[in-house]
N, CA, C and O atoms as a GROMACS GRO file, in nm:
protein
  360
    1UNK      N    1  -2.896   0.862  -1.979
    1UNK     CA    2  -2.836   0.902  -1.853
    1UNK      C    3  -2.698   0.961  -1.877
    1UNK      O    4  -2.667   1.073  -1.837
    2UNK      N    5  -2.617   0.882  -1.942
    2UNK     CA    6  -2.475   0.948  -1.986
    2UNK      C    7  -2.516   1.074  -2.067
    2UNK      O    8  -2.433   1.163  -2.048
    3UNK      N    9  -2.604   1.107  -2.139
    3UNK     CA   10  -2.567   1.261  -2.180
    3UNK      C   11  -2.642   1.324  -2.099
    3UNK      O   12  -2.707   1.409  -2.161
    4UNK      N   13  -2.669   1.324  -1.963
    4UNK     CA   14  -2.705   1.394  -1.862
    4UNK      C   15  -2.590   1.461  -1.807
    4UNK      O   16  -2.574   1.582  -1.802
    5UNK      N   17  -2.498   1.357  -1.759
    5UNK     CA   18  -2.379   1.399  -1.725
    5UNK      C   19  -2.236   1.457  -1.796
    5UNK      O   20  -2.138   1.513  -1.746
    6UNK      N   21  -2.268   1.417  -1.930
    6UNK     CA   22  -2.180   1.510  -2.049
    6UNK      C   23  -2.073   1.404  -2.071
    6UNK      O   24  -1.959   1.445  -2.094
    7UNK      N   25  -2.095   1.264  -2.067
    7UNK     CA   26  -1.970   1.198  -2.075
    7UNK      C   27  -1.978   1.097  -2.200
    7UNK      O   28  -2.084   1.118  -2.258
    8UNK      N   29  -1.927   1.027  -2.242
    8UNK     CA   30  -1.990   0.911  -2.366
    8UNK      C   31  -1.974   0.785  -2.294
    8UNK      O   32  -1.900   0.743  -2.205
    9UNK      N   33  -2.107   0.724  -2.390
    9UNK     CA   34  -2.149   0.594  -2.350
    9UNK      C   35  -2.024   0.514  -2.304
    9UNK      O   36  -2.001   0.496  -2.184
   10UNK      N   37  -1.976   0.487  -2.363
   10UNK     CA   38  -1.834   0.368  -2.315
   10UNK      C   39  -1.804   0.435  -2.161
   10UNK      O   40  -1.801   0.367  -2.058
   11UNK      N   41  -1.785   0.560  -2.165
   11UNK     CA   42  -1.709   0.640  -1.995
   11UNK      C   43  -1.793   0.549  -1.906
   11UNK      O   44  -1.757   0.457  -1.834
   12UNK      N   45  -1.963   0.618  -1.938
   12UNK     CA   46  -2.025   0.594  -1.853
   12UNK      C   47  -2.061   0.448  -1.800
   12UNK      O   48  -2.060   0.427  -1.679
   13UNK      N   49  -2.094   0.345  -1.896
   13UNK     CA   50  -2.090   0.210  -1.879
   13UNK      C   51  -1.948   0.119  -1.807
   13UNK      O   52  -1.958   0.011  -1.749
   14UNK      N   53  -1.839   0.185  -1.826
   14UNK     CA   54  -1.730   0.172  -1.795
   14UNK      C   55  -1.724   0.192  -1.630
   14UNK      O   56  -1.688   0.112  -1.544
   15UNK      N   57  -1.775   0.335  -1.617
   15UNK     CA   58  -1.819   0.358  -1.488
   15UNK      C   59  -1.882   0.250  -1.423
   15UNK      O   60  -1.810   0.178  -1.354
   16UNK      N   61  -1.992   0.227  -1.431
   16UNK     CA   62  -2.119   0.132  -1.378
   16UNK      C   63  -2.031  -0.029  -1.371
   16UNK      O   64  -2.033  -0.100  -1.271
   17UNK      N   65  -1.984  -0.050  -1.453
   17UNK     CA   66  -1.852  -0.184  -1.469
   17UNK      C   67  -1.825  -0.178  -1.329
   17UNK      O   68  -1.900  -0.244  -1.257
   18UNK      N   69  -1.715  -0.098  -1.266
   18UNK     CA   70  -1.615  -0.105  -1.234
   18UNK      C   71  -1.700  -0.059  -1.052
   18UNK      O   72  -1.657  -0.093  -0.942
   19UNK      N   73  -1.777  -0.009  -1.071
   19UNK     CA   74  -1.844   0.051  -0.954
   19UNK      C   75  -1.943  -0.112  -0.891
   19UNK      O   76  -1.957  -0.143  -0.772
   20UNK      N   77  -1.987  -0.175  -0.988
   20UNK     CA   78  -2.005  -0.323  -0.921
   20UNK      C   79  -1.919  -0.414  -0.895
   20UNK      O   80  -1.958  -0.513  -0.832
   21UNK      N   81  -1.812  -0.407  -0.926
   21UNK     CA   82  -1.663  -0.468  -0.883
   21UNK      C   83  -1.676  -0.518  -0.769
   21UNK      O   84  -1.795  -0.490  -0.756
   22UNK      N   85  -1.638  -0.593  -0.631
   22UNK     CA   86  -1.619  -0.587  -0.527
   22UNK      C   87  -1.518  -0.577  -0.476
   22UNK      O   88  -1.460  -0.684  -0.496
   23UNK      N   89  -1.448  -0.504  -0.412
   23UNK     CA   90  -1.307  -0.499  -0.394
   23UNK      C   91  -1.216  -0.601  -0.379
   23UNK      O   92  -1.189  -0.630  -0.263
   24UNK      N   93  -1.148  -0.679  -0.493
   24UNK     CA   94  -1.041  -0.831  -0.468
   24UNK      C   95  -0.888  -0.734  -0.407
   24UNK      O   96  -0.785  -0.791  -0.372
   25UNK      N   97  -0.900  -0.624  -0.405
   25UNK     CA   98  -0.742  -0.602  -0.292
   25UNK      C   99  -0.794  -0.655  -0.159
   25UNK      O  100  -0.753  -0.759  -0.109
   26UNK      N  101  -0.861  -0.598  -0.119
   26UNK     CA  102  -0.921  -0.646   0.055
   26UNK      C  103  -0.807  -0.770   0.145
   26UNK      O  104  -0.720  -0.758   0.230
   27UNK      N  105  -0.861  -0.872   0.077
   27UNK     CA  106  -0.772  -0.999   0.123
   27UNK      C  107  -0.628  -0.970   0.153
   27UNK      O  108  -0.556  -0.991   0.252
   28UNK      N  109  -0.608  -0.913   0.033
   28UNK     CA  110  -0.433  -0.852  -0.009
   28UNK      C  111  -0.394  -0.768   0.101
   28UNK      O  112  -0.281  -0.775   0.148
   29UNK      N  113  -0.497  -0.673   0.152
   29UNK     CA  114  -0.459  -0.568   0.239
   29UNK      C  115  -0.449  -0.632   0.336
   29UNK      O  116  -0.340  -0.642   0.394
   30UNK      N  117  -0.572  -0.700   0.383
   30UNK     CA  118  -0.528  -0.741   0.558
   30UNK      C  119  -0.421  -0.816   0.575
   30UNK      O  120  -0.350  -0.798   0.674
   31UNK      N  121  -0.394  -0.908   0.487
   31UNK     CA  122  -0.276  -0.959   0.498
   31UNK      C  123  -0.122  -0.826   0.521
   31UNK      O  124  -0.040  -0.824   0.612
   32UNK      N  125  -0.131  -0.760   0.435
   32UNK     CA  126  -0.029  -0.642   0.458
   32UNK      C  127  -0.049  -0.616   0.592
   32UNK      O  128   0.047  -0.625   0.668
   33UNK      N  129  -0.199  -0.572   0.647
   33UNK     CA  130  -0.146  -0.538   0.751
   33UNK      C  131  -0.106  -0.566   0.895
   33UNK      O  132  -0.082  -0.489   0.988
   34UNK      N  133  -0.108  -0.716   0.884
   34UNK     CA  134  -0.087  -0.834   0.952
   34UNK      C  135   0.092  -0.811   0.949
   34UNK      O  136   0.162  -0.829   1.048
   35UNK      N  137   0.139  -0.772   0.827
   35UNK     CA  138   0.283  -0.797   0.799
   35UNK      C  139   0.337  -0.703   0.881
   35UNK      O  140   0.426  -0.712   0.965
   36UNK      N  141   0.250  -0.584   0.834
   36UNK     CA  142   0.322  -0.448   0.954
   36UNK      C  143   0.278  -0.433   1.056
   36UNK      O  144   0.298  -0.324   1.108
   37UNK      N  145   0.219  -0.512   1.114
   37UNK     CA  146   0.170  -0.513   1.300
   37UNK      C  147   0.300  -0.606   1.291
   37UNK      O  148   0.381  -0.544   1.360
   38UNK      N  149   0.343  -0.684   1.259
   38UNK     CA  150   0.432  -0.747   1.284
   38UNK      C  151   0.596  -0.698   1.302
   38UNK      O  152   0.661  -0.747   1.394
   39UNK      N  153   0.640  -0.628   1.235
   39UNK     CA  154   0.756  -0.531   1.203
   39UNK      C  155   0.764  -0.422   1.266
   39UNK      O  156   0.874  -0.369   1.278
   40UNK      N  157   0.642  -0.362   1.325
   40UNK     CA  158   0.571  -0.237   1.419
   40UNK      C  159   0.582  -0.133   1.281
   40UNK      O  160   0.621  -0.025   1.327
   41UNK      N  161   0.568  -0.124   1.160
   41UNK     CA  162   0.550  -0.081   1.035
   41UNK      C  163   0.650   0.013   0.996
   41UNK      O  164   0.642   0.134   0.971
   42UNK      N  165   0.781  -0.096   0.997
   42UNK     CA  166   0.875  -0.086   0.956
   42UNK      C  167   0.933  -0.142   0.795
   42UNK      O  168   1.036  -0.118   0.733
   43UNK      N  169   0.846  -0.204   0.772
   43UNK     CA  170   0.916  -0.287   0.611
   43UNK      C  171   0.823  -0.225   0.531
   43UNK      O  172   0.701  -0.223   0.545
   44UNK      N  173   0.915  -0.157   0.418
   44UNK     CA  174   0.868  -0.141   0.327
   44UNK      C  175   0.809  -0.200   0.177
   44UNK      O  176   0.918  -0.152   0.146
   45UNK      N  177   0.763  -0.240   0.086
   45UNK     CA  178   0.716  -0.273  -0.007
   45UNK      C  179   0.767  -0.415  -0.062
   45UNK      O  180   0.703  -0.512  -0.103
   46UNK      N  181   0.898  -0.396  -0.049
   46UNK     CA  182   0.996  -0.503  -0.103
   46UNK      C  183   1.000  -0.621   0.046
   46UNK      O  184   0.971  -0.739   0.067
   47UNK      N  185   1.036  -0.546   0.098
   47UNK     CA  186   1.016  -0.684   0.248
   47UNK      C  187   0.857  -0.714   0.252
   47UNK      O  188   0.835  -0.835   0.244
   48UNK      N  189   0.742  -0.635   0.263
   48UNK     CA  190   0.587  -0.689   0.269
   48UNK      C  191   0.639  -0.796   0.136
   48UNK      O  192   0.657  -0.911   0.177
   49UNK      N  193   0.653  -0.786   0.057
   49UNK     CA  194   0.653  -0.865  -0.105
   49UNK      C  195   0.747  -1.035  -0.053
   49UNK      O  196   0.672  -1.133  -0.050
   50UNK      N  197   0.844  -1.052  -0.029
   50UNK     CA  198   0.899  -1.114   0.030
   50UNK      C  199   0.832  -1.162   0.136
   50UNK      O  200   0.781  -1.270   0.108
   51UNK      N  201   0.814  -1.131   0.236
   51UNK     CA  202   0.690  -1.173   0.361
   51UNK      C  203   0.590  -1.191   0.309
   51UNK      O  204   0.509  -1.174   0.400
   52UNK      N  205   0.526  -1.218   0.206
   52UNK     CA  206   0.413  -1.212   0.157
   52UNK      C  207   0.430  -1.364   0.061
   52UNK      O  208   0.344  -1.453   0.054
   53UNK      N  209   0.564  -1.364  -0.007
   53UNK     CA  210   0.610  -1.528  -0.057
   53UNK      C  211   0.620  -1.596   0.050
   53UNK      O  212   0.527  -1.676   0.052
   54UNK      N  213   0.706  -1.609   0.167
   54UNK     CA  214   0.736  -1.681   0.226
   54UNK      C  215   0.526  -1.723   0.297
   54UNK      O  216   0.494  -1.818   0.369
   55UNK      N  217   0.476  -1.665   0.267
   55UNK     CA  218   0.358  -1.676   0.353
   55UNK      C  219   0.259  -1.727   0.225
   55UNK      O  220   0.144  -1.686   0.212
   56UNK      N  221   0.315  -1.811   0.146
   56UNK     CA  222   0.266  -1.862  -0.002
   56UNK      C  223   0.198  -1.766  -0.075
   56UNK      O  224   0.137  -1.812  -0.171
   57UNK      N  225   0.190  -1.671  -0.062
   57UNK     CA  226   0.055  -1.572  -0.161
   57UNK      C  227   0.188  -1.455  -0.254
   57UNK      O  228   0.256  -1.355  -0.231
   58UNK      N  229   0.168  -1.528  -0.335
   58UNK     CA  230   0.245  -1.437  -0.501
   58UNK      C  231   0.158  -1.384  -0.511
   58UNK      O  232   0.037  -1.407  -0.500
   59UNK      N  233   0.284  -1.226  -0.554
   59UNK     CA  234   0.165  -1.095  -0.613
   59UNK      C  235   0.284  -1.044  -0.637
   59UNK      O  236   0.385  -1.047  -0.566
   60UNK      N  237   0.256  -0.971  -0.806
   60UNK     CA  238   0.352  -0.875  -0.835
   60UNK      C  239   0.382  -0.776  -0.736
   60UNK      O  240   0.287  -0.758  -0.660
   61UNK      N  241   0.516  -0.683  -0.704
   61UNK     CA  242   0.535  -0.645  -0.632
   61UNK      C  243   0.537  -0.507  -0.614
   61UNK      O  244   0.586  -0.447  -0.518
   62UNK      N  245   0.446  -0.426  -0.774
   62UNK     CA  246   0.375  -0.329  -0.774
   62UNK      C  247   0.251  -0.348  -0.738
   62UNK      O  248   0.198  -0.251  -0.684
   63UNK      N  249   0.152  -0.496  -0.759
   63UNK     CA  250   0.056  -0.468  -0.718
   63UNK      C  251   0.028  -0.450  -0.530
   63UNK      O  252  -0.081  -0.418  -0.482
   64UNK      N  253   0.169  -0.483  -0.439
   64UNK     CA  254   0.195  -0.467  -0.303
   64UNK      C  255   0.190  -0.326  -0.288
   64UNK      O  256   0.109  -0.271  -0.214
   65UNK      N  257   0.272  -0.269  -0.352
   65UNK     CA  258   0.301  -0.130  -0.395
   65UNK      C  259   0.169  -0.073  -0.396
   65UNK      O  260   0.129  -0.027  -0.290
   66UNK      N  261   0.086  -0.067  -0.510
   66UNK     CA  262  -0.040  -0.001  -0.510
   66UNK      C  263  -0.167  -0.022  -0.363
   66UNK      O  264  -0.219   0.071  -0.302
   67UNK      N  265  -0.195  -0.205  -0.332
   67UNK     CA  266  -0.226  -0.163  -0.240
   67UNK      C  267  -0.199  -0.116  -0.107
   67UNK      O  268  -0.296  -0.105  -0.032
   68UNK      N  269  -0.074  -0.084  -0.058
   68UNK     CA  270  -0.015  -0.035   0.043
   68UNK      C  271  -0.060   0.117   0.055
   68UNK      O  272  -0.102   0.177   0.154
   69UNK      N  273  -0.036   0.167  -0.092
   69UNK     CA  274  -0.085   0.331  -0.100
   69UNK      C  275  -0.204   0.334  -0.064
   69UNK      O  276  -0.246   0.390   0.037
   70UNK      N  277  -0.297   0.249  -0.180
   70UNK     CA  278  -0.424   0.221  -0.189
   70UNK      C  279  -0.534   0.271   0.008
   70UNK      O  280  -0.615   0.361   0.029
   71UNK      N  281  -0.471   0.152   0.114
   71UNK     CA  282  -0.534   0.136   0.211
   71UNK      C  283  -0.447   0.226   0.318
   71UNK      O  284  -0.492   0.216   0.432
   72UNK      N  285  -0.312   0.330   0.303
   72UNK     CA  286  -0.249   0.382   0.363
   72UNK      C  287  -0.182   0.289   0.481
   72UNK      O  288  -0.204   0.290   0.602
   73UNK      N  289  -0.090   0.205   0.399
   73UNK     CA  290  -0.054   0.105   0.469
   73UNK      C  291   0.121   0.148   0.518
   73UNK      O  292   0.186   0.090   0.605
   74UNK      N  293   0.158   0.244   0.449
   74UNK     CA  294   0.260   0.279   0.402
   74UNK      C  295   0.401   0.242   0.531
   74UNK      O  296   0.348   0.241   0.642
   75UNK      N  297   0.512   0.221   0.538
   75UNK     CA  298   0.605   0.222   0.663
   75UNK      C  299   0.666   0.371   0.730
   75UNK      O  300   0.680   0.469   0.658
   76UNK      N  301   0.688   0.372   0.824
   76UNK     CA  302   0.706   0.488   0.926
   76UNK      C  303   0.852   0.501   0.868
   76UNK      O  304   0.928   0.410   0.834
   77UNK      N  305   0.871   0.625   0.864
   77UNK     CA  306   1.036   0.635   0.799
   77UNK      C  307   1.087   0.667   0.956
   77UNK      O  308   1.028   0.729   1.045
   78UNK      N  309   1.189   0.616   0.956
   78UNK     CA  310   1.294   0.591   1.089
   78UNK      C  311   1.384   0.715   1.074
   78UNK      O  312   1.457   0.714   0.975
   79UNK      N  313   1.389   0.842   1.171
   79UNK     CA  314   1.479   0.930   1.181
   79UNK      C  315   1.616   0.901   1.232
   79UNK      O  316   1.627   0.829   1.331
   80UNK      N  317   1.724   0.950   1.174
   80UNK     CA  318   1.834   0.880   1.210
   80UNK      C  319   1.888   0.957   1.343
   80UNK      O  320   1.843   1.071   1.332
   81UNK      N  321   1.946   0.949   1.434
   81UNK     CA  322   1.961   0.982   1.549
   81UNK      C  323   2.135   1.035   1.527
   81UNK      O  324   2.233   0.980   1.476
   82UNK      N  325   2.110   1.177   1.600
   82UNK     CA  326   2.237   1.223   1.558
   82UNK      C  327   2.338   1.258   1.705
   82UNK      O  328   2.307   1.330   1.800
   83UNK      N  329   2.442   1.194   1.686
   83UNK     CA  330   2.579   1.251   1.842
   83UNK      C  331   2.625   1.364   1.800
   83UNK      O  332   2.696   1.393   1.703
   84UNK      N  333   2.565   1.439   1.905
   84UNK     CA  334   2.670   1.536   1.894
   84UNK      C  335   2.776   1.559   2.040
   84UNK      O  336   2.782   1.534   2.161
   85UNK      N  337   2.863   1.635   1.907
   85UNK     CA  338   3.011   1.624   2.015
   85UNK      C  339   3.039   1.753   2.056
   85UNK      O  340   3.047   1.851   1.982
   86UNK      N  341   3.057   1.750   2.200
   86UNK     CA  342   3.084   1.889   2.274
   86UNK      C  343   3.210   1.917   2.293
   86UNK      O  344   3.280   1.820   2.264
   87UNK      N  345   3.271   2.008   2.330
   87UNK     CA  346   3.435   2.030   2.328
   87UNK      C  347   3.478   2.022   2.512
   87UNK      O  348   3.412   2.083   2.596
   88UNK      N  349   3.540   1.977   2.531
   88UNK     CA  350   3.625   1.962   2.668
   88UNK      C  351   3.715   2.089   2.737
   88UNK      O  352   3.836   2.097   2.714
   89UNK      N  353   3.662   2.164   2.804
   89UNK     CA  354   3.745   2.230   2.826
   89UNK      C  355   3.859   2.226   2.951
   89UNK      O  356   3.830   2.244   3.069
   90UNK      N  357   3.936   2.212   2.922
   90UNK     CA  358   4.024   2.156   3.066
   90UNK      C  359   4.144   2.225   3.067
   90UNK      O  360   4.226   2.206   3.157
   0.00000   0.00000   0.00000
């Protein structure tokens, strides 16, 4: 089957590995997105990571990182709001 598709044995078995996997982020995610319904998806990576200790569940804080990208969990960037100043004429 692998030299059907032009790839070598290890690729292809490697493939078939990883494709019966069941997804172990899942858990990880809903929890994330429990964190940002909470914040209205404002905290980014380092606060989910932190909110995520205080809520007992350790995880490196690239692997928060990856699944945040992973499930498009990502935080809303906040535009900063600008005054402007008009001149007085009097």
């Amino acid at each position: 089957m692998y030299n059907f598709f032009g790839v070598s044995r290890s690729v292809y078995y490697a493939f078939l590995k990883r494709m019966n996997i069941s997804d172990r982020d899942l858990p990880l995610a809903e929890k994330i997105k429990e964190c940002q319904e909470e914040s209205h998806r404002t905290s980014g990576y380092r606060r989910v990571h932190i909110w995520l200790e205080r809520q007992g569940i350790y995880r490196n804080p690239k692997t928060v990182l990856r699944v945040i990208q992973k499930y498009n969990l990502l935080s809303v960037v906040r535009r900063k709001k600008f005054k402007y100043v008009t001149e007085h004429l009097s």
